[in-house]
C-alpha positions in Angstrom: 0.0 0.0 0.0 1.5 3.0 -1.3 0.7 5.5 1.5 2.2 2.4 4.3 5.2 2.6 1.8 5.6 6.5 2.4 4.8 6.6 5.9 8.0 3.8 6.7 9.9 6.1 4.6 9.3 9.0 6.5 9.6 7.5 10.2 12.8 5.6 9.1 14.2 8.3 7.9 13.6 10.5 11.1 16.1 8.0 12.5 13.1 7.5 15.1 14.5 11.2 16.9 10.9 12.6 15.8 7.6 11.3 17.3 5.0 10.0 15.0 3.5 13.1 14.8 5.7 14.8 13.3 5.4 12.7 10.4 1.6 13.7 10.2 2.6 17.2 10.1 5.4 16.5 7.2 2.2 15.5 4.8 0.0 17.7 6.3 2.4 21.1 5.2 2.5 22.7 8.0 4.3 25.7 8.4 5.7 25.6 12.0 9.4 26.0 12.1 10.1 22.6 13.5 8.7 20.9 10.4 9.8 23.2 8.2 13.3 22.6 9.7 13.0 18.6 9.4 11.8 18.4 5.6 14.9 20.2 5.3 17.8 18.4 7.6 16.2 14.9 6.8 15.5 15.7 2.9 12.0 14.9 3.1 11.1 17.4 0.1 9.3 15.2 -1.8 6.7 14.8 1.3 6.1 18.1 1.9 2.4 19.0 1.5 1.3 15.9 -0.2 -1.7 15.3 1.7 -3.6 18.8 3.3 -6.4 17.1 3.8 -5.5 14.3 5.4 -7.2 14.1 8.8 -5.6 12.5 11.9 -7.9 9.7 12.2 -7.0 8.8 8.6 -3.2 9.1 9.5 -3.7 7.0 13.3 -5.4 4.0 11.0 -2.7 3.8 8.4 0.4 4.0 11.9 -2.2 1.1 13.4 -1.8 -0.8 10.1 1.7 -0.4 10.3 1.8 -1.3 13.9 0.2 -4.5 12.8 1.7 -5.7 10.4 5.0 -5.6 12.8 6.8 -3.0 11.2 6.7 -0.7 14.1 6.5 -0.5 17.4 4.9 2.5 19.4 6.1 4.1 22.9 4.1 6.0 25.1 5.7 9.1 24.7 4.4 9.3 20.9 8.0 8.1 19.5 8.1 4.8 18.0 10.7 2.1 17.0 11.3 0.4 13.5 11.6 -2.9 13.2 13.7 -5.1 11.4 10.8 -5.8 9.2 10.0 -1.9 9.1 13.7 -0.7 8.3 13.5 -3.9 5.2 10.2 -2.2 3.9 11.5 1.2 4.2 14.4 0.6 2.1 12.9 -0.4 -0.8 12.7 2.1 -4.0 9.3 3.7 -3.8 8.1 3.4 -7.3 6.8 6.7 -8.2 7.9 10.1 -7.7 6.6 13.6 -5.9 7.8 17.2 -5.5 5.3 18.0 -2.5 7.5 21.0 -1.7 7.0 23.5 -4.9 3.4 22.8 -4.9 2.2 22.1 -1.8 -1.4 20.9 -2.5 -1.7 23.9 -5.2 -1.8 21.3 -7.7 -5.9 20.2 -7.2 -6.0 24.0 -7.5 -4.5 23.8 -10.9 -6.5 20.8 -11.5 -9.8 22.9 -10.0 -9.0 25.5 -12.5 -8.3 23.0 -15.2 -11.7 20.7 -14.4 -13.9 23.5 -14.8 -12.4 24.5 -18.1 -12.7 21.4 -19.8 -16.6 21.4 -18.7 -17.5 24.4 -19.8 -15.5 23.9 -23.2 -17.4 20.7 -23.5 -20.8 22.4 -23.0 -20.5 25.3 -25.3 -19.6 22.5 -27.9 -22.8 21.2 -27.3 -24.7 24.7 -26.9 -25.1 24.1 -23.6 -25.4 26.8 -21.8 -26.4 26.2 -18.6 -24.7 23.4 -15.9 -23.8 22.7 -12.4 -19.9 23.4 -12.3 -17.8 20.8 -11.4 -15.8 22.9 -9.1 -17.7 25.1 -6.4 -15.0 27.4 -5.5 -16.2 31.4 -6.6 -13.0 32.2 -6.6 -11.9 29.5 -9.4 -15.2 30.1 -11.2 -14.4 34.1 -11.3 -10.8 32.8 -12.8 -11.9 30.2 -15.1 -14.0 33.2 -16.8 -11.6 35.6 -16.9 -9.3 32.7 -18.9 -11.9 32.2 -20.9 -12.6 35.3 -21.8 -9.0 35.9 -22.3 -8.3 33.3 -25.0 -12.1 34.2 -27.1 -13.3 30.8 -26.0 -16.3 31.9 -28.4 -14.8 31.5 -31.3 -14.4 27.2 -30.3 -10.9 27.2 -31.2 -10.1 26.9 -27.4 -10.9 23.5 -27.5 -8.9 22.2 -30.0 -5.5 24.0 -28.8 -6.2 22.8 -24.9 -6.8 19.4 -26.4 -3.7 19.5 -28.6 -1.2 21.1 -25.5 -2.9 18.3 -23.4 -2.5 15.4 -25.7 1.4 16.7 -26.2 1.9 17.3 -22.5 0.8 13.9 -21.2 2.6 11.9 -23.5 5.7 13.1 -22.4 5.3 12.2 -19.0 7.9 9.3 -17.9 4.9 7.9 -15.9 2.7 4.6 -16.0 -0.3 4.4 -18.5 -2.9 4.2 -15.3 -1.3 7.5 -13.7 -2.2 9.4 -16.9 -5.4 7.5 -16.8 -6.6 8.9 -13.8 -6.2 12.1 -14.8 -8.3 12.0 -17.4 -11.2 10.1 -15.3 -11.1 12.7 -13.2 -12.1 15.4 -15.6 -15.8 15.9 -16.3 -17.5 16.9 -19.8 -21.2 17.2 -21.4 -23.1 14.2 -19.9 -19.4 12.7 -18.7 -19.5 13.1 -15.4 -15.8 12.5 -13.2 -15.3 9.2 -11.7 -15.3 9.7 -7.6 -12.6 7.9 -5.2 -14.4 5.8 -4.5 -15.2 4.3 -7.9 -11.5 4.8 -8.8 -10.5 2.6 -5.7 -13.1 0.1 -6.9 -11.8 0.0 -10.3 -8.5 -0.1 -9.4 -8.5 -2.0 -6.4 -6.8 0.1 -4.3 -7.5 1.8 -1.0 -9.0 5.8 -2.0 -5.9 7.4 -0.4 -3.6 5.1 -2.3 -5.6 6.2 -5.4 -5.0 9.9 -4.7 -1.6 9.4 -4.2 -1.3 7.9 -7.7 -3.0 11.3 -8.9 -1.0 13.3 -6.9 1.9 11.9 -8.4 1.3 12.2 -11.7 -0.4 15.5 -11.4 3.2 16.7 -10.0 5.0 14.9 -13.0 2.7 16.9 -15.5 3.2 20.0 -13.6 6.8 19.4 -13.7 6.8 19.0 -17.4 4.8 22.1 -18.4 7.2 24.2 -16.3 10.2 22.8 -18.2 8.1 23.5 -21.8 7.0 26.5 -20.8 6.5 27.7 -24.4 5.1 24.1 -26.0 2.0 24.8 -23.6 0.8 28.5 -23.2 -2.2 27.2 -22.4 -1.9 25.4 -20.1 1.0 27.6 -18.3 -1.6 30.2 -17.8 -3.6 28.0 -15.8 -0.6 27.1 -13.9 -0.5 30.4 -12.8 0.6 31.1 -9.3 0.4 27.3 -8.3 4.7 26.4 -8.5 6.1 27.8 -5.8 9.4 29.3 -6.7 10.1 31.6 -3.4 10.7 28.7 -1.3 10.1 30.8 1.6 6.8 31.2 3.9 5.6 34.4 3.0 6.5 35.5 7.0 9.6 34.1 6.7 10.3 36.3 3.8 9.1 39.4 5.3 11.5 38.7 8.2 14.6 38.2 5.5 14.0 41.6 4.1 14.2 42.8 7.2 17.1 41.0 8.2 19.3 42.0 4.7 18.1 45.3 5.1 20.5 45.2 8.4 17.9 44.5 11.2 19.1 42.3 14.4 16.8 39.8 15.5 15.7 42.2 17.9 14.6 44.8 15.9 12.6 42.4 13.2 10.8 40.8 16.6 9.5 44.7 17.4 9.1 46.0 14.2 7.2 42.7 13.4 5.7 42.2 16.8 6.7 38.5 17.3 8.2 36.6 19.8 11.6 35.7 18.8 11.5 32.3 19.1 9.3 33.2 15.5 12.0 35.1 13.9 14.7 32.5 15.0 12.4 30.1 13.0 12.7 32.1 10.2 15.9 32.8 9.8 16.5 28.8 10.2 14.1 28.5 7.4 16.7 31.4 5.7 19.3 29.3 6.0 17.8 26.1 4.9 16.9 27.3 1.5 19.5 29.5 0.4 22.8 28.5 -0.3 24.7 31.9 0.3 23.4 33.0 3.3 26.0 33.0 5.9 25.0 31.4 9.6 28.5 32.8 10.9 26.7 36.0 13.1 25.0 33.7 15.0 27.4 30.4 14.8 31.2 30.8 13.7 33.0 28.1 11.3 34.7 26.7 14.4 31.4 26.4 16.7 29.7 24.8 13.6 32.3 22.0 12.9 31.7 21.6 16.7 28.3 20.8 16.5 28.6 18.9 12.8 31.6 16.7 14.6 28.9 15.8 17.4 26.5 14.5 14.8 28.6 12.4 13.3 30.6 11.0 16.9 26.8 10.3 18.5 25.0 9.3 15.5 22.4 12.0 16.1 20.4 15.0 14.9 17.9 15.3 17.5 17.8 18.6 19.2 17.5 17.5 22.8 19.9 15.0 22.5 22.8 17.9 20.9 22.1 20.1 23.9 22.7 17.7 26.2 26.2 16.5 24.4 27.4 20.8 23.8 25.3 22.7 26.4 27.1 25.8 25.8 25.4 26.2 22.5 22.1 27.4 22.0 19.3 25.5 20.4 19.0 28.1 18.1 22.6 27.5 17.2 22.0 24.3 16.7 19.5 24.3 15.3 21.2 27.0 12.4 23.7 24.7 11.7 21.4 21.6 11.4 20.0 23.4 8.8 23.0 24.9 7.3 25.4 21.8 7.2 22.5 18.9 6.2 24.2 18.7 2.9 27.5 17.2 4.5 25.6 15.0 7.0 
């Protein structure tokens, strides 16, 4: 099961110094600084954001499956322990790819966008002009019009262009037949209506989230390919407007780096911000994490941070509480900094 396969990945590759929770906030996205700070010191990237909605009795069924099936073990204290079993499972390749962190669940809003386009192209090929839209959202039925009112959809030569950029697109893709497959299932035309989850995990014989994560997956892998085509698919780059995120930051965290180039302290950007600074630590963690010439050394100099990198490697550990315990002199910030900083020679 494809979403047990991910979740082993995740939890073995916290090295078990995370509790199980953590892992639920990993695929949820959120934007705390610790989770932020693990997707980038344990490379979990791909994971970032690839289920929003998932809800954390869906998440506590799949770690009781796992528990189970003898792959885990849980502790009281919400950590857990793989098992030899686990650490066999979580080694294999996983089969398909994601890029959870530039999209972030913005690709069902490209699909949203997409969805509604298609339908109402479909109707007005059958002068229909009236229909339930597929997608409820006002604010993707105000931009669907605009697009469409942008590219003289009256003139039905919309169609045929979408269908053609579409047809190219997808058959590009380095991705299985049935990944392409339920992309198309899920689009909705005159008298076509979109197959649900459910009938998709019927069909396929899958569990629903397991189906989704199929989608998900090719939906990033189409994504992928019509921001390296950028000009074989101006259609369909329009609608994939504002749904790639190419400021890696959070949008506080980038507010708080202005500040700070600008020549702020910390200090200053926690008053002139009004945050704790805890919150502005965060950020500039998050700073350091996703650019590669932004210097740590004000806060943690060349010598402190082979310190603390020489500690990883000698006790086999990245977790926070255990570092502070091993260098006590440094702060967790510091620590923290250079985690962040020095993950690509761990």
């Amino acid at each position: 099961m494809l979403i047990q396969q991910i979740l082993l990945k995740i939890l073995h590759t916290f090295q078990q110094e995370r509790t199980i929770s953590a892992a639920y906030h990993l695929l949820k996205g959120k934007r705390s600084g610790q989770t932020i700070h693990d997707v980038g010191l344990y490379k979990l990237y791909p994971f970032f954001g690839l289920l929003p909605k998932l809800t954390r009795r869906q998440f506590d069924d799949q770690i009781d499956l796992l528990f189970a099936k003898n792959t885990i073990l849980i502790e009281e204290n919400g950590y857990y322990a793989m098992t030899g079993h686990g650490k066999e499972l979580a080694a294999q390749s996983l089969f398909i790819p994601f890029d959870g962190w530039h999209y972030r669940g913005n690709e069902h809003l490209f699909f949203g966008r997409l969805s509604l386009i298609v339908q109402s192209l479909s109707h007005q090929l059958h002068h229909k002009k009236a229909f339930i839209p597929i997608e409820r959202n006002e604010q993707t039925q105000q931009w669907v019009r605009q697009f469409l009112m942008r590219h003289r959809y009256q003139n039905r030569l919309l169609q045929q262009a979408l269908f053609n950029e579409m047809t190219a697109s997808l058959s590009r893709l380095d991705i299985k037949e049935n990944m392409k497959e339920l992309l198309m299932y899920r689009l909705t035309g005159y008298n076509e209506p979109g197959f649900t989850w459910q009938q998709l995990a019927f069909g396929y014989e899958m569990q629903e989230i397991d189906v989704q994560l199929l989608y998900i997956s090719g939906l990033h892998a189409w994504l992928n390919e019509l921001h390296r085509e950028k000009s074989s698919y101006p259609l369909l780059n329009d609608i994939m407007q504002n749904i790639r995120a190419e400021v890696l930051l959070t949008a506080s965290a980038s507010s708080t780096a202005q500040l700070y180039k600008n020549g702020r302290t910390l200090e200053e950007i926690s008053h002139i911000r009004r945050l704790k600074i805890s919150t502005i630590e965060d950020h500039i963690v998050e700073l350091a994490m996703n650019e590669m010439d932004f210097s740590i050394e004000p806060f943690v100099t060349a010598e402190e941070q082979q310190q603390i990198l020489t500690a990883v490697e000698d006790y086999e550990t990245k977790r926070l509480k255990n570092l502070k315990e091993i260098l006590p002199n440094f702060t967790y910030f510091q620590l923290r900094l250079t985690l962040a900083k020095g993950a690509e020679t761990l």
